[in-house]
N, C-alpha and C positions, 0 to 999 in steps of 0.2 A: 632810789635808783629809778632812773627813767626808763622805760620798756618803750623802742623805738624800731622802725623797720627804718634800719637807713643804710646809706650808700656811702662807699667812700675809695678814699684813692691808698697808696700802699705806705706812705711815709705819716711825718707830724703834720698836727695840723697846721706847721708854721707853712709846708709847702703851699706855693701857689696852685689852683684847682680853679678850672676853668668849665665853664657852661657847653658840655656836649650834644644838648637835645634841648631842642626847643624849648620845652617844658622845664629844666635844668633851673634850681635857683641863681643868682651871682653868684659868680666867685665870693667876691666877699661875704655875702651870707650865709654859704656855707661856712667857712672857714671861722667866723668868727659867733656864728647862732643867727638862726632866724629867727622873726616874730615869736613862733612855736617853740623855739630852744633847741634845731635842730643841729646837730654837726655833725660833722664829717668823719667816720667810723675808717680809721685806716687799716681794719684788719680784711675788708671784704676785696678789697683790691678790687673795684669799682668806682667810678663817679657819677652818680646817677641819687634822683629826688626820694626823699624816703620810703616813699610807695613803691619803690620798682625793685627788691628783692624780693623774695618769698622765705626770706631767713628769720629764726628768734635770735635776737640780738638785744643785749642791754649795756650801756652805758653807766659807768660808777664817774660821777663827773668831779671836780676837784674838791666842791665845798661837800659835798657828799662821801670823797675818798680820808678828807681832812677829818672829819669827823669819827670815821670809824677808828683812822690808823691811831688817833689819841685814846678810843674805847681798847681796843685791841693790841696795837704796838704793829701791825703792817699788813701790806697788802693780801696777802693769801689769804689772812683771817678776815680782815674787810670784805673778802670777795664771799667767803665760805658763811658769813655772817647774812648777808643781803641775799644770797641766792640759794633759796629753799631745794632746790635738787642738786644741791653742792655739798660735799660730807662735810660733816663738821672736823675740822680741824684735832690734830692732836697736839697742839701747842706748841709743839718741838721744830727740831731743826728737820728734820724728816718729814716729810708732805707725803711718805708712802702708803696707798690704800685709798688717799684723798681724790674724788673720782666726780665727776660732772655728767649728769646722765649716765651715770655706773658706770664709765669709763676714761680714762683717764687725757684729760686736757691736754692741749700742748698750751704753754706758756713762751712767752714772748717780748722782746721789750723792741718796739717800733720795729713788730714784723722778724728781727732778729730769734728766731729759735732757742731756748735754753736749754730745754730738755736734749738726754743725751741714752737713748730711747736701746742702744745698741746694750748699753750696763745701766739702766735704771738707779740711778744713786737717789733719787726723789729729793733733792733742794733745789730744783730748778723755780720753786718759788721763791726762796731768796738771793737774788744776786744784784738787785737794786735795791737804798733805800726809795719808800714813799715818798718822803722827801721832792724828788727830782721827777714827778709818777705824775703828769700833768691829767692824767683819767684810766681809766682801765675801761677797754672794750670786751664785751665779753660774745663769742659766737655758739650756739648753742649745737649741738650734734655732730657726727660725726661728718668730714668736708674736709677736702684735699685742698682749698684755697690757700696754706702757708706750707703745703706738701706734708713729710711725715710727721705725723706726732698728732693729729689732731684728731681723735677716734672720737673722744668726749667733748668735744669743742675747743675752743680759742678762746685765753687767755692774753690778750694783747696790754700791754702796757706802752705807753706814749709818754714820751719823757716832755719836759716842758720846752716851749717851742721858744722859736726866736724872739728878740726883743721888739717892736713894732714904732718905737719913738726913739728919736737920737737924744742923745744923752745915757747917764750914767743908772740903773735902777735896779731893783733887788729886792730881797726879803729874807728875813731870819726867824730862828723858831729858837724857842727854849721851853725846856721842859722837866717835869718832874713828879716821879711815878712813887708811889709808896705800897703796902698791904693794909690788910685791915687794921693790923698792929701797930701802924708807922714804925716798925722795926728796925733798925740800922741794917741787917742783913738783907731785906727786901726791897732797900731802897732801890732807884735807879735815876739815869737822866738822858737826856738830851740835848745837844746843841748843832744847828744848821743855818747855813749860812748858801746864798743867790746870788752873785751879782751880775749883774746884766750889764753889754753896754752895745750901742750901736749908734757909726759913724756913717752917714750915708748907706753907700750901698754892702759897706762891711758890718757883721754883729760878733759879739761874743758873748758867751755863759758860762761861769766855770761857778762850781762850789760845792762845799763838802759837808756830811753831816756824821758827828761821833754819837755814839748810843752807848749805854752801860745798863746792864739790866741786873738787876738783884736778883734773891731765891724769889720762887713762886711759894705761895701757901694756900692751901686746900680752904672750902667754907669751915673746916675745924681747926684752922690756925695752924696747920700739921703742915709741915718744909712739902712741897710738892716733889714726888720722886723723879729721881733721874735716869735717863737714858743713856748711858757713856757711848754703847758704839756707833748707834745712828745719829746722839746730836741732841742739846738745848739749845733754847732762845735764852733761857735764865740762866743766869751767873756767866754771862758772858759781855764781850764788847766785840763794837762793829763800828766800823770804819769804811763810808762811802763818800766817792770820789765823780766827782762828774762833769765835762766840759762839752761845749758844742761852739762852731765858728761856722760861719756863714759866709756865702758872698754872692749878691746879687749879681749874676753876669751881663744880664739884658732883665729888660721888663717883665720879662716872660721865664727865664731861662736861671736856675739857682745853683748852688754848689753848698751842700753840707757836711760837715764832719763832726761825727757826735762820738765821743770816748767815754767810759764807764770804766769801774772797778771797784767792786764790793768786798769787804770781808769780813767775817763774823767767825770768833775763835770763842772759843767757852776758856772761861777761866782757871777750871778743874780742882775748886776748893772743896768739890763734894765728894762723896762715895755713896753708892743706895744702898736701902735698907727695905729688904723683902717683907713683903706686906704680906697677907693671908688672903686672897681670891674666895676660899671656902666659907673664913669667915667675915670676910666684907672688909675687910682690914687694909687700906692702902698701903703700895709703893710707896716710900717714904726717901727721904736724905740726911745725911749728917755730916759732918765738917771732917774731910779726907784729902787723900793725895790719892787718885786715880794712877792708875800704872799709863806708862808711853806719854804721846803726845795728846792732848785736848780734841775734839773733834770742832771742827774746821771747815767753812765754805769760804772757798774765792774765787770770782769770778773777773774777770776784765774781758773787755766787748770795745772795740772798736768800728765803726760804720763810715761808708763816704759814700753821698747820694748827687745824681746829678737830675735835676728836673726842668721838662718845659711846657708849660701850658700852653702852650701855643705852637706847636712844632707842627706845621701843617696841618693844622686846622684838631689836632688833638692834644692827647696830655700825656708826656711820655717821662718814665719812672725809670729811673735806674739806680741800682744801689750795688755795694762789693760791703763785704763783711768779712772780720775774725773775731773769733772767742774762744777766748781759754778758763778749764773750769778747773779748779782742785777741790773735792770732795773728800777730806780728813774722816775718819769714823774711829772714834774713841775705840781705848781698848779697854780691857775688862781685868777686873781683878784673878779672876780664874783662867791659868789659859784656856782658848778655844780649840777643843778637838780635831776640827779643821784643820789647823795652823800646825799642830805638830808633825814633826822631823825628828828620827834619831840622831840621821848624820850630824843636824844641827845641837841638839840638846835631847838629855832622856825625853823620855814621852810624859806629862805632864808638865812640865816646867817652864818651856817655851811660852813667850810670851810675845804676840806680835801684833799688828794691827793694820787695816785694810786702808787705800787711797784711791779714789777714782782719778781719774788725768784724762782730759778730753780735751781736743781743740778742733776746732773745727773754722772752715771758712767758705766764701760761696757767694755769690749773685744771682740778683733778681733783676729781670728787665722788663716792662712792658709798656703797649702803646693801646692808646682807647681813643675810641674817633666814633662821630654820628655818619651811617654811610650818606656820604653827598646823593640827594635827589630823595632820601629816602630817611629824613632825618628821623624819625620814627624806631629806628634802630640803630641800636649799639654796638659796637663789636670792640671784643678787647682781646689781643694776641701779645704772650708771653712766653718769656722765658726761662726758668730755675735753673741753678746747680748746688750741689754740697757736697763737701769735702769733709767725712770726720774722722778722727781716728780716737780711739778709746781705750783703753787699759787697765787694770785694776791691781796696784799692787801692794806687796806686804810692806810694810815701811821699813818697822825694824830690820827687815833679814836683807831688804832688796828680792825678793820672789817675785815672781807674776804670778798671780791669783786665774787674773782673766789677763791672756795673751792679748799684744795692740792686735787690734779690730780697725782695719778701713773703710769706709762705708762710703758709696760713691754714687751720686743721683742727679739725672740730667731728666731733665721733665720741662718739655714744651707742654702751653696749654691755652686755651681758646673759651671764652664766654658769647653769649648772645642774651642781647636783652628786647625786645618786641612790644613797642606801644599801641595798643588797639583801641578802636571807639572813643579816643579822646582823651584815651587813661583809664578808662576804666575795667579794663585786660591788661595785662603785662602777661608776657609767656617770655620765659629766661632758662635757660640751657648751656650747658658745654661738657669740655673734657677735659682731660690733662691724661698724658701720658707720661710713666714712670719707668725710666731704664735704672736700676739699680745694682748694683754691682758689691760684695763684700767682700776682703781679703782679708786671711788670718794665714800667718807663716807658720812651719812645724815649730811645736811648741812643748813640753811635757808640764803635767798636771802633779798639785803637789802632791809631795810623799803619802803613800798608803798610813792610816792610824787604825787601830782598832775600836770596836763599839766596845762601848761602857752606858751598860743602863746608867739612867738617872733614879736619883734616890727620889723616893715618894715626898711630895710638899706636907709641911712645908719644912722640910731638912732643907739644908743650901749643899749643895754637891763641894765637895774638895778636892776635884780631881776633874778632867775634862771628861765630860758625860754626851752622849748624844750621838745621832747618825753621822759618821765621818765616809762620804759617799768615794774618796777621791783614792786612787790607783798605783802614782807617781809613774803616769805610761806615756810615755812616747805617743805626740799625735799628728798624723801628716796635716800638713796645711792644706789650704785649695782657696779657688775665687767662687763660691757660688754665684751667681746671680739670678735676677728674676725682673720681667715690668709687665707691666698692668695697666690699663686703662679705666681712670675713674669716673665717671660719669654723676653730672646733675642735669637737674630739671624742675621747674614748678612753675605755677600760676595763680596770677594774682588777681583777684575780682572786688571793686571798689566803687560799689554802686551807688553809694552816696561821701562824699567829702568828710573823710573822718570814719568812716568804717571799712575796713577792708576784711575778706578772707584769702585764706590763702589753701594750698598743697604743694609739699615740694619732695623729691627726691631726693638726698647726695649722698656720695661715699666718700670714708675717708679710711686713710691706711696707716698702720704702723709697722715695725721693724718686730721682729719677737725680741726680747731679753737674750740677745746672743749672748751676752758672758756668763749668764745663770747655766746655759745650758754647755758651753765648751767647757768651764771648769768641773762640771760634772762627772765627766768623759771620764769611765776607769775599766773600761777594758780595750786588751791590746790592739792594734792592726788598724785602728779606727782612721775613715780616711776623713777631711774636714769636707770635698767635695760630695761625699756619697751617704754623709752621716748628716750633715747640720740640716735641717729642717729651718730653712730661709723664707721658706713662701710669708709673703706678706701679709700682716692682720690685718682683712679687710671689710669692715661693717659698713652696714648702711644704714639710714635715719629717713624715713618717711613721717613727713609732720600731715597734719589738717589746724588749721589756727583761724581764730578771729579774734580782731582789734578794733579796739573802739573809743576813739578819742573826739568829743567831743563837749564843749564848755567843761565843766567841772569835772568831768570824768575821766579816768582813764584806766582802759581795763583792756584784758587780754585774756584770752584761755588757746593753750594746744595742748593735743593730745600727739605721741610720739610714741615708735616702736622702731625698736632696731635689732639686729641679729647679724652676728658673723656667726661662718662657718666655722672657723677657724681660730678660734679667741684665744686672748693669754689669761692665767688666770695666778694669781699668786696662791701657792699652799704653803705653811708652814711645816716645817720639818723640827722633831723634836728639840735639836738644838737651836730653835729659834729662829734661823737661816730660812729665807723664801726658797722655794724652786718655785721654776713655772713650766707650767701645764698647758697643753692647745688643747681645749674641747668648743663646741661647739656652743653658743653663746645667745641667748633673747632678752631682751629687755624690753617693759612697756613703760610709758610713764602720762601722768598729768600734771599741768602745770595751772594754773591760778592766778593770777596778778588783780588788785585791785587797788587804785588812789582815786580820793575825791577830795578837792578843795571846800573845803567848807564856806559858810557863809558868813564864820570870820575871818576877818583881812589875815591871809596868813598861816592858818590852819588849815593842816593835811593829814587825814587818815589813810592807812593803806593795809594793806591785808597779801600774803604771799602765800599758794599751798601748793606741797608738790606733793607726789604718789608716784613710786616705784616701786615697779617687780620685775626681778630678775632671776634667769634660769637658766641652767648650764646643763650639757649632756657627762654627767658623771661615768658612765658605763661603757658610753660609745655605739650605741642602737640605734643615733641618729635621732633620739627623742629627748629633749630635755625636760629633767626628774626631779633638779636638785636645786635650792634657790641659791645664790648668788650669796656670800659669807658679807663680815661686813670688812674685809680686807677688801671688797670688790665693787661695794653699792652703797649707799648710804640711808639714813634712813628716812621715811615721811615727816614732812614738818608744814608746820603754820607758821607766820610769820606777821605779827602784827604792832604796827608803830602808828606814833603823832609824832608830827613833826609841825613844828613856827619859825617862822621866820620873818619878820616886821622890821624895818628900822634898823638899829645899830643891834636886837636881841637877834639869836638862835637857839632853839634849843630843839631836842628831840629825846624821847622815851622810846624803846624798842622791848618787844620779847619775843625769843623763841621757842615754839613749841616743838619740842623733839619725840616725837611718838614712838610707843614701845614695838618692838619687830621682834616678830618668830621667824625662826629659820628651819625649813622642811626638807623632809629629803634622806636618801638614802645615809648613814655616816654622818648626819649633822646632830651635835651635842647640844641639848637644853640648855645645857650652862650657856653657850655664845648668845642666848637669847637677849634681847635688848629691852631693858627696862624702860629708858625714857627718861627726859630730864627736862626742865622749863629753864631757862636766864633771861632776868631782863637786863639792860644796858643805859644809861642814860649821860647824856653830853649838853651842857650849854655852856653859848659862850656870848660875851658882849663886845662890841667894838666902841674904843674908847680913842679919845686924838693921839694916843700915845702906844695905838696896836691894838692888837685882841688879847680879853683875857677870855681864855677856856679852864672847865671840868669835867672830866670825864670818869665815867663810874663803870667798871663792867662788872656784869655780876652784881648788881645792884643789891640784892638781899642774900645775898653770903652763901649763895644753894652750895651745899656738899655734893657733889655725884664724880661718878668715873663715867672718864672719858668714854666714847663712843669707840674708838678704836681699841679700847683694851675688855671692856665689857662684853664684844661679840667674836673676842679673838683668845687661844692658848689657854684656858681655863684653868688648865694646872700651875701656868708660872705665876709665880709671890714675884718676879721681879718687871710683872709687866701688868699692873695693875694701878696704874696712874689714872689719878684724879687729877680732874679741872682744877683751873685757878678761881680763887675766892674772890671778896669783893676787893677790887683795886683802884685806888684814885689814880687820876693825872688830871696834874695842874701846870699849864702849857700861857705861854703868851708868844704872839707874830707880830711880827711888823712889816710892811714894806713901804718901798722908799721909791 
């Protein structure tokens, strides 16, 4: 992964981009890589030379993405892999907890928003395959540049861009995943398919790739356990779908239309088998019929952008979007306490399951110009909107869980970028202002249940056990609203060609988890106007950084601190079920990068360390006492690879160091303490006349460990004590044409 300060415009790289400041490389250069390998970062929504933000930004670029998704199986884990202050993954269909700078990313696929921030369902990581994922941009800290969702930074995905020659071209992938055992149960595959075509000034891209994944298995050869209500990647198939048309209007002046649709359904051959947390004993699987339907992500996304690089003397960006998501979450062999109704069925028997339903749509516009006479500065003026509505309901019965939610945001916003001494100052600044608006109609909340302790582990309960918070009350509706103005700023100092420091300011905001909190609601009179707590989560991120790229080296260190007042924070409640909580929120971190080209042709060493500490106001004293769980932060890690590449060979060896973490603080259990686990990874592959063949190994030496997410979380549940996957081949071949 290349660690870049760079600049960029808001769409794919296919759009044309134009030279706004003197200083500005070609269009072409941008668009296609300079000398240095620079491109054009479409998540900063800027055009301007790599030195002129004061942002951490890093680039996962294709043969680097290709790489990983064959180690791993896709993008979230790619990202969570290479970017040491990125929690490590829980394997699953659920990405919840998963947190960037201990707060959670917006993801995005060409600036397109996924997350759906109002009911947090957390598969906003998959809704595209890799496949079609031309680079992932990644932006570090909290910043209001793609509006809500981006507290922990940007998560940008860039699908692949237009065709650039006429005629007919393309590229296909095959593949095939096995376990340590080559077991028939563990097998899995893949096939995908590109094809390209462009006619003068018209192009086309349509193509699709099927995926099938087997069970996962532990370094002890043990079936990896299953998650029924949030979601596997294992024992399921996925089906992505993906098209883009183009048309050159003027030399300058473009028209694209990019369509998407993902869907990944789990099979539901398995049922879990509780593992012992006390005695080290994983979450396990066995060959069942799960009750309801499979848990389920689908996504479809639609885009139409119009651009011109040239429109009076600037580069002007316009885009209109829809997307619709369906979040399925398995149900469970025991009813959940929640879900029971007598009118419907006695109490215990009831058997139901949850569906997120989001669609949203909305435009982005803006225009970026060097002011004439004074070409030394940049100014960029824009304009947002979004449209969501969200809902969460029971399937079987037809209930609402969480009533439809509207969510409505109009946000102008303004940049300033300032070239001094020839380059060697930049001072860059703006604002964006957020008029937000939410609507919920009267609604009532499900049926009252009663509490039933849970039996002591590891007994398995036979009856719904747990805190059932909810009322069956009547609740008036209202339109809260609230806007804000977010503010950045920083400066960049570049005293010699290839070293730069930096400082920068920004904020960025989120929406709280309004349905966690409406379905809550169980007492009577409650009005939606006077009751929801809407204020916006808003953190800030002050960096200090220096970079340092020159001949064989390339190296970066920032240090970062951020803190809202007002934070979200997930608690677990004994039935397993999140609530969220506003306290008051700090985090500090350091971050490390290091690559150097050796002085063989080819050879790269590199080194990644991050350090974070996070602390939350438990009490409400206005002092924060309590570290941050690891539903909320993730832990310190090392990161150290070789990578070659010469000729028609590739290959790369990686490992991660995952450091062990206590967790302090008033009510925090030893048990969530974190032990720690090391994986190495390794991938080569050869180019041959007839495609590439690839190997990919993860988990190279078989480690046994439990996950990160279940080791620092619910101590007492046998059914959430999932281990990692063991060591897993894939043998993959491409071609293009």
């Amino acid at each position: 992964m290349n660690r870049k300060w760079l600049a960029a415009a808001l769409l794919s790289s296919a759009l044309p981009v134009p030279a706004l400041a003197q200083d500005a490389p070609p269009a072409d250069d941008v668009l296609a890589g300079d000398a240095e390998g620079t491109i054009v970062v479409t998540a900063a929504r800027t055009i301007l030379p790599p030195n002129a933000l004061p942002l951490t930004i890093d680039v996962i670029d294709k043969d680097m993405l290709d790489q990983q998704i064959a180690i791993s199986g896709s993008v979230t884990d790619a990202v969570a892999t290479l970017t040491p202050s990125f929690s490590p993954t829980r394997q699953k269909l659920s990405g919840a907890g998963e947190t960037l700078r201990g707060r959670s990313p917006l993801y995005a696929i060409n600036g397109i928003p996924q997350s759906t921030p109002l009911r947090d369902g957390s598969r906003d990581g998959f809704t595209i395959d890799g496949f079609f994922v031309d680079r992932v941009e990644l932006i570090y800290g909290s910043n209001a540049l793609q509006g809500i969702g981006g507290t922990g930074g940007i998560v940008n995905q860039v699908t692949v861009g237009a065709p650039t020659e006429d005629g007919v071209s393309g590229r296909v992938l095959l593949q095939g995943t096995a376990d340590n055992d080559f077991s028939d149960a563990g097998m899995g595959g893949k096939a995908a398919g590109l094809v390209q075509y462009k006619a003068g000034r018209f192009d086309a891209s349509v193509g699709a790739a099927y995926e099938l994944r087997g069970l996962f298995s532990d370094g002890e050869g043990r079936p990896v356990g299953i998650n029924l209500t949030q979601g596997e990647t294992m024992d399921s198939k996925a089906l992505s779908l993906f098209a883009r048309l183009g048309y050159e209007v003027t030399d300058t002046m473009r028209l694209d239309l990019i369509t998407s649709r993902f869907e990944l359904e789990g099979d539901g051959d398995y049922a879990p088998v509780a593992g012992n947390k006390a005695a080290g004993l994983p979450t396990s699987a066995e060959p069942g019929t799960p009750p309801g339907v499979p848990a389920t992500n689908r996504t479809e996304s639609v885009a139409l952008s119009l651009t011109d690089s040239d429109l009076g003397g600037g580069n002007f960006i316009s885009q209109i979007f829809w997307n619709r998501s369906r979040d399925t979450f398995g149900g469970e062999p025991n009813p959940i306490a929640s879900f029971q109704d007598p009118a419907i069925a006695p109490v215990g028997t009831l058997l139901d399951q949850s569906q997120n339903r989001s669609r949203k749509f909305g435009g982005k516009i803006s225009y970026e110009r060097a002011v004439p006479g004074l070409e030394a500065l940049t100014l960029v003026a824009g304009f947002d909107a979004l449209w969501d509505e969200t809902e969460q309901r029971l399937i079987a019965t037809g209930r609402a869980w969480v009533p439809p939610t509207k969510f409505r945001s109009f946000a102008p916003f303004g940049q300033a970028n300032l070239k001094l001494l020839g380059g060697v100052v930049r001072l860059a600044g703006g604002a964006r202002y957020e008029n937000v608006k939410i609507t919920i109609d009267d609604y009532r909340t499900l049926a009252a249940t009663t509490f039933v302790a849970c039996p002591a582990p590891p007994t398995v309960p036979t009856r719904p056990c747990g805190l059932a918070s909810y009322g069956g009350v009547a609740v008036a509706g209202g339109s809260p609203s609230f806007d804000d103005v977010l503010l950045n700023g920083g400066a960049i100092f570049e005293p010699i060609k290839g070293i730069r420091l930096y400082a920068s300011y920004a904020e960025g905001y989120t929406a709280p988890d309004v349905g966690r909190i409406t379905r809550a609601v169980n007492t009577a009179g409650v009005d939606i106007d006077n009751f929801l707590n809407i204020r916006p989560i808003v953190s800030n991120n002050r960096e200090l950084g220096v970079e340092v790229k020159r001949g064989p080296l390339d190296a970066s260190a920032t240090y970062f601190w951020s803190s809202s007042k007002e934070g979200q924070l997930l608690i677990a409640r004994p039935d397993g079920i999140f609530d969220v909580v506003r306290q008051r929120v700090e985090i500090e971190g350091l971050e490390i990068n290091l690559a150097i080209k050796m002085p063989i042709d080819g050879l790269t060493l590199s080194a990644g360390y991050a350090h974070l500490s996070g602390r939350f106001d438990n009490d409400g004293d206005g002092v924060v006492e309590t570290d941050l769980d690891g539903a909320n932060i993730s832990p310190d890690r090392l990161n150290i690879a070789a990578a070659y590449s010469k000729g028609p060979l590739s290959a790369r060896v990686q490992t991660q160091f995952y450091l062990s973490r206590r967790f302090d603080g008033p009510a925090r259990d030893p048990r969530n303490n974190f032990e720690g686990y090391t994986l190495t990874d390794a991938v080569v592959r050869y180019q041959t006349g007839i495609g590439g063949i690839s190997l990919a190994v993860q988990n190279l030496f078989d480690k046994q460990y439990i996950s990160y997410a279940s080791d620092t979380q619910r101590p007492t549940d046998n059914f959430f004590n999932f281990a990692g996957r063991g060591r897993t081949f894939t043998l993959g071949w491409d071609y293009r044409f």
